[in-house]
C-alpha positions in Angstrom: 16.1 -3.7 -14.6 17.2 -1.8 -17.5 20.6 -2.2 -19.5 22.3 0.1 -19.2 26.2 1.2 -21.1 28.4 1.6 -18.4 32.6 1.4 -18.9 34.2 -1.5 -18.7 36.8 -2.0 -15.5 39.8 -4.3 -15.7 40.5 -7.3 -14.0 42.1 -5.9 -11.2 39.5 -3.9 -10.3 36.7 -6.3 -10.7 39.0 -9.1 -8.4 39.1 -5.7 -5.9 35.4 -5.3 -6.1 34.2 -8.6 -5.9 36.6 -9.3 -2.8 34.8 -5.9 -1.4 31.8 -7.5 -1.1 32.5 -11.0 -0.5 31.7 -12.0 -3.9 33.2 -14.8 -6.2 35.3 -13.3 -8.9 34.0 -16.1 -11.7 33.0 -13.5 -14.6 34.6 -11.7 -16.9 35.2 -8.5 -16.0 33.8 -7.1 -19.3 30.8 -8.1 -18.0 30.7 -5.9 -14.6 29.5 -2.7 -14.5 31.5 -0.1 -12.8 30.4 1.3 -9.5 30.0 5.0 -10.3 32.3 6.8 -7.3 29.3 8.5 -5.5 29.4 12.6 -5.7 27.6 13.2 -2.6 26.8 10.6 0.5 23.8 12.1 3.1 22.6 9.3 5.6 19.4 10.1 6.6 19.9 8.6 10.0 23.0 7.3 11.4 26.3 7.8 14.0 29.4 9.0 13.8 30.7 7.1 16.7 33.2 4.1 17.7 31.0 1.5 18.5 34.2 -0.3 20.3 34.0 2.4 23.3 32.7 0.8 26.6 29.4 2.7 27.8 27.3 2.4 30.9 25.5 -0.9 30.3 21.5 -0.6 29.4 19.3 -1.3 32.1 15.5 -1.9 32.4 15.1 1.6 33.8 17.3 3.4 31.0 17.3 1.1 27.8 18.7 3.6 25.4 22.2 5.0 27.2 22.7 9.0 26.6 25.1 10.3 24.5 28.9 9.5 25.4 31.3 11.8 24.0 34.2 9.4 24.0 32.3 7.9 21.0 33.1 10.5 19.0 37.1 9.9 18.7 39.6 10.2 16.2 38.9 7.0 14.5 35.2 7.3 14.4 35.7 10.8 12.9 38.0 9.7 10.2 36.0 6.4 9.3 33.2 8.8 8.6 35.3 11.1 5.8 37.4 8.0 4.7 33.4 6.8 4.0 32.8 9.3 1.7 29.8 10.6 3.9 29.1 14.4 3.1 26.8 14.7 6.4 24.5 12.8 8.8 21.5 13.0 10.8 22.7 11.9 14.2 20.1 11.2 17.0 20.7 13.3 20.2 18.2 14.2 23.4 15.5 11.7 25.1 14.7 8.4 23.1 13.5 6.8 26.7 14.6 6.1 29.8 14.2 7.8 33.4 16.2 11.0 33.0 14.3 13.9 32.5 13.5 14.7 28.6 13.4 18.1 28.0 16.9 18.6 30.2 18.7 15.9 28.8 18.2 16.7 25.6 18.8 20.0 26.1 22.0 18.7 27.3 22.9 17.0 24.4 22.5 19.3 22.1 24.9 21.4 23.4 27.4 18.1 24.2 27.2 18.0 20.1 27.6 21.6 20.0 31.3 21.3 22.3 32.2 18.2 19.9 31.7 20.6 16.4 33.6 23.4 18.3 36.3 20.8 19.3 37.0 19.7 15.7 36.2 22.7 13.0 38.5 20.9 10.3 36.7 17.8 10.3 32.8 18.3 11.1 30.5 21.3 10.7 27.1 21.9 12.4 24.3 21.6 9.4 21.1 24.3 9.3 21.0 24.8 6.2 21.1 22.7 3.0 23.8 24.5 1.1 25.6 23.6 4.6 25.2 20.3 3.4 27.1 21.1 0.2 29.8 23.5 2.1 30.6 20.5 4.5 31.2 18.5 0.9 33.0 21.0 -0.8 35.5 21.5 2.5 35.6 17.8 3.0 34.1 18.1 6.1 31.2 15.8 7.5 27.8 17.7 8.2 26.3 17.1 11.5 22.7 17.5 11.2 20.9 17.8 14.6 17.9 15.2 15.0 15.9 13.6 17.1 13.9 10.3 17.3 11.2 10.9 19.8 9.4 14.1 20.7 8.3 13.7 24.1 10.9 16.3 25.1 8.1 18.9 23.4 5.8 17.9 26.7 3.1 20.0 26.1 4.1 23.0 25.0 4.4 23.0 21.1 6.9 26.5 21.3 9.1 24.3 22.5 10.3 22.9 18.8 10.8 26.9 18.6 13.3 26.7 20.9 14.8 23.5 19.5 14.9 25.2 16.0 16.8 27.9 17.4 19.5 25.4 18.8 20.0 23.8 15.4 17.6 21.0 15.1 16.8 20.2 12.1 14.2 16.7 12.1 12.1 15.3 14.9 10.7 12.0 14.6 6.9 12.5 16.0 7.2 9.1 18.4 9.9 6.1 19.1 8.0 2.7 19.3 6.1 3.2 22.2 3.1 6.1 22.4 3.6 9.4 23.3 1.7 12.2 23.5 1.7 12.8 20.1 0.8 9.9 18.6 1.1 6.0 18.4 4.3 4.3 17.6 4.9 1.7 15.7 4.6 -0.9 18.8 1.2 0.2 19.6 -1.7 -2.2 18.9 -4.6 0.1 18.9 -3.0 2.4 15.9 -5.2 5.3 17.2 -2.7 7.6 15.2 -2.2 11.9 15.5 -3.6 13.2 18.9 -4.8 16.6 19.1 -1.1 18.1 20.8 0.2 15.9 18.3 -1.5 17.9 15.0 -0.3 21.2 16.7 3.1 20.1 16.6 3.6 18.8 13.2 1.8 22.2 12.4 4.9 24.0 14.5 7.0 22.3 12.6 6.2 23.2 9.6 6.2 26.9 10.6 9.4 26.2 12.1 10.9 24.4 8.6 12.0 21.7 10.9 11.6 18.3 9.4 8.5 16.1 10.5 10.2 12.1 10.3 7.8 9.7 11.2 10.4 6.5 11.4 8.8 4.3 14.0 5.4 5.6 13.8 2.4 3.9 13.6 0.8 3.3 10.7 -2.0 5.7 11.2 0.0 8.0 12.9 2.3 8.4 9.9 -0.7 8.4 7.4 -2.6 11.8 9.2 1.0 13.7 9.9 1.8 13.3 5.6 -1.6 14.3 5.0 -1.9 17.2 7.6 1.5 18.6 7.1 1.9 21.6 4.6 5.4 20.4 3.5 6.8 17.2 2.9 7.6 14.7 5.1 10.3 11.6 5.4 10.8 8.6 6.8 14.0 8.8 7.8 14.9 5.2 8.0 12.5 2.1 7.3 12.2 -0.8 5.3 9.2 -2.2 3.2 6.7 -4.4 5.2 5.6 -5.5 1.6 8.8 -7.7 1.8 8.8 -8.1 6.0 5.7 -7.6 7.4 6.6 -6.7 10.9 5.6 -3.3 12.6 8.8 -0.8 11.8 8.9 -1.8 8.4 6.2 1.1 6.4 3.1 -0.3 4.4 3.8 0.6 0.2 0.4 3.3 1.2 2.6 5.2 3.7 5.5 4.8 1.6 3.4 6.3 -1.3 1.7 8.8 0.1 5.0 10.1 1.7 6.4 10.2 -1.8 3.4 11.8 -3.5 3.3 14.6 -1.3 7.0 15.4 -2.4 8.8 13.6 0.9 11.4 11.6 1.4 12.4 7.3 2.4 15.6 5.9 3.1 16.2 2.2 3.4 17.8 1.3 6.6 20.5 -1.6 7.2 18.6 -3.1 10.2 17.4 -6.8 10.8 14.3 -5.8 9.9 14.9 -6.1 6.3 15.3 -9.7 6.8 12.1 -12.1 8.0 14.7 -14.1 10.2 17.1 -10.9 11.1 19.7 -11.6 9.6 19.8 -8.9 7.5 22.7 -8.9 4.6 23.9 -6.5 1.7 21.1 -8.1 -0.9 18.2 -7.5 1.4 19.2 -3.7 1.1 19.0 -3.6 -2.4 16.0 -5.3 -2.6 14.3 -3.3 -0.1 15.7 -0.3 -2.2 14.4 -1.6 -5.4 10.9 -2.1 -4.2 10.7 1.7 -2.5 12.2 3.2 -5.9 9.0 0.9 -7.2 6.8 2.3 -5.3 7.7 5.7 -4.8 10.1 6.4 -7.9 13.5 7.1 -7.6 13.4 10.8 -7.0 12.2 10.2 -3.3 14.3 6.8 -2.1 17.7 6.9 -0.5 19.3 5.5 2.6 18.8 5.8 6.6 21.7 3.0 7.8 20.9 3.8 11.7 24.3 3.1 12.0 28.1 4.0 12.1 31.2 4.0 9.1 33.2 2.1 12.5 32.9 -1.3 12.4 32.8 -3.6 15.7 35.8 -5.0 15.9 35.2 -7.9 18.3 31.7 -9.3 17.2 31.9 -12.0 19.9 32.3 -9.8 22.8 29.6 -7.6 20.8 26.8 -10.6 21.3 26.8 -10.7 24.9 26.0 -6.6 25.1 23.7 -7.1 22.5 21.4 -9.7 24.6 21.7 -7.6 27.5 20.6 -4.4 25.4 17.6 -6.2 23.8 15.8 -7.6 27.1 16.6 -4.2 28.6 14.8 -2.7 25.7 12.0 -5.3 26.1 11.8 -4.8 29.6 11.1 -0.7 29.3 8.6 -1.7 26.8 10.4 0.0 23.5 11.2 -3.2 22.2 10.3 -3.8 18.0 9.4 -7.4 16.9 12.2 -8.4 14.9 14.8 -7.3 17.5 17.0 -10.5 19.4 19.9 -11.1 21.0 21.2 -13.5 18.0 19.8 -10.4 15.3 22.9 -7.7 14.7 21.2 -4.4 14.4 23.4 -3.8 11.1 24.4 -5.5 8.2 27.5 -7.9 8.2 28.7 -7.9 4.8 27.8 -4.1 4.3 29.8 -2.3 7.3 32.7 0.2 7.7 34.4 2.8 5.2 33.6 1.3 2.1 29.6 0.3 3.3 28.6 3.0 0.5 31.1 2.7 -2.2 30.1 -1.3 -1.3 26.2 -0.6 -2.0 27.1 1.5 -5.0 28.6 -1.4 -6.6 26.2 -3.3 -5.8 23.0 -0.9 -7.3 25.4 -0.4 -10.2 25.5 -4.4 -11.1 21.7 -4.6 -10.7 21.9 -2.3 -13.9 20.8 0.9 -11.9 22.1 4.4 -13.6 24.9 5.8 -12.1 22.5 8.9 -12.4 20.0 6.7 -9.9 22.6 5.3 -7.4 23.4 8.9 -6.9 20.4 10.2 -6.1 20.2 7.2 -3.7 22.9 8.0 -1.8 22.5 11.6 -1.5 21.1 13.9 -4.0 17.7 12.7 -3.1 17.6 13.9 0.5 19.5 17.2 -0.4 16.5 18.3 -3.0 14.5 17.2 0.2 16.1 19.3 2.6 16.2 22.4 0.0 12.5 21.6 -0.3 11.8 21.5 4.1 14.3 24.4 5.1 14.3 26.5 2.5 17.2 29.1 1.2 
């Protein structure tokens, strides 16, 4: 990387920083960059939730629990402002299970629609992305509607009319499995876009709703860039250059993505890591090589996760092993997944994950110009670019 001049911080800030992120304070601290204090924080996929708050336990028949409004409490919501995040693309409606998709996620929708209403001084319902930079401006986080399957469409493509109307702003084309528009990322035959499937993304795109194709197969994500008149994303991934296993994206669908003026953020997921143990380093690299191959104008971050830690990681395991062979089990499993795997990072978790990963960027000799538009600016130009005015 680069050098690049950035001011110098004193010793008590670098023995703050380093003890941040679990680092030995053994240099100088002439010699350590300062972590530029991020402007604007957008995570392309994630939760504002309390991952401490008991839910239904996942079964066989309904891996992925619905949405549990108890989640969203207090401490979840201030975790999320004390993080710095401006907004978030939360996942609501069907993933999988037995319930019926199209009602429960109509369901949902308006569940998040009650939990905005509940607290204006806090959150704000995003449709627009000068909401985005309102929800900033008022210190507010932006709650972006998305989801991360699309089989609630059925077969009637008006449908993401009527989800557009309600405030959705992204749908992810397919979760692991297939669908009937497409082939995840699980699926061995990779037979891609199927016919319903091309008049969707077309929908969308009339509809200024933005096509993710996280989780997608390879194919599948290869035909939607190329058949949709406006950019894409990936929403969150990491590089199979560096893990070769089936959720990370190939450097061709990362590029094309990029080329036709779309968007990639960098998840904090065991995927990033070939034995699943994912930790703060592995994000940076996985960052590095995206902004490699797609340039820095089109990378930023997707954590699939919450600014609340888990407080009791031990209690944690044990619903994790249930949750993964229930999500075997129902078939929407991803190799890389296990009951020993945490689906987040350990050492870059809670409030200060971003100002953490900041630092981080900023000692790699990245801009503080870059580390913004990493963790933010990037997907806002994105959204201007999707929804328009």
């Amino acid at each position: 990387m680069p050098e690049i001049s950035t001011p110098e911080i004193d010793r008590r800030q670098f023995l703050s920083l380093a003890g941040s992120l679990g680092l030995a304070a053994v240099l100088p601290a002439q010699a350590i960059p300062a972590a530029p204090e991020p402007e604007l924080i957008i995570n392309a996929l994630g939760e504002v939730g309390d991952p401490n708050v008991e839910e239904e336990a996942p079964q066989a028949n309904n891996p992925v629990v619905g949405h549990n409004d108890e989640r969203v409490n207090p401490r979840a919501i201030a975790d999320a402002k004390a993080s710095g995040l401006s907004a978030v693309n939360v996942t609501l409606g069907y993933v999988a299970g037995p319930k019926e998709p199209f009602e429960q996620t109509i369901r949902e929708i308006g569940q998040w629609d009650r939990i905005i209403h509940a607290h204006p001084g806090d959150l704000m319902k995003v449709l627009s992305a000068s909401d985005i930079e309102k929800a900033r401006a008022e210190r507010k986080v932006g709650i972006i509607f998305g989801f991360q399957n699309a089989t609630q469409v059925g077969a009637d493509p008006t449908r993401v009319d009527t989800f557009a109307d309600l405030g959705v702003r992204v749908i992810q084309l397919t979760y692991n499995p297939r669908n009937q528009l497409g082939d995840g990322s699980a699926v061995a035959e990779n037979k891609g876009l199927t016919p319903l499937g091309r008049e969707v993304v077309a929908r969308l795109n009339a509809r200024r709703v933005m096509v993710d194709l996280s989780h997608s197969g390879e194919v599948t994500c290869l035909e939607a860039a190329r058949l949709s008149a406006q950019p894409v994303s990936i929403n969150h991934t990491g590089c199979r250059a560096l893990v070769d296993i089936p959720r990370n994206k190939t450097d061709a669908e990362l590029r094309l993505v990029a080329e036709r003026g779309g968007f990639i953020g960098i998840y904090f997921m065991p995927f990033l890591q070939p034995e699943g143990h994912a930790r703060a380093a592995d994000v940076v690299r996985h960052l590095e090589h995206a902004i490699n191959v797609c340039g820095e104008d089109h990378v930023g971050i997707g954590t699939d996760g919450s600014a609340t830690p888990i407080d009791d990681l031990a209690k944690y395991r044990a619903r994790l092993a249930q949750e993964v062979e229930a999500r075997r089990k129902a078939g929407i499993g991803a190799k890389g997944e296990g009951p020993d795997t945490y689906p987040f990072v350990v050492d870059l978790r809670g409030v200060n994950q971003f100002r953490q990963l900041a630092g981080l960027l900023s000692e790699r000799g990245h801009s503080g110009a870059r580390i913004k538009k990493i963790l933010g600016a990037n997907f806002l130009r994105f959204a201007r670019d999707v929804w328009g005015a």
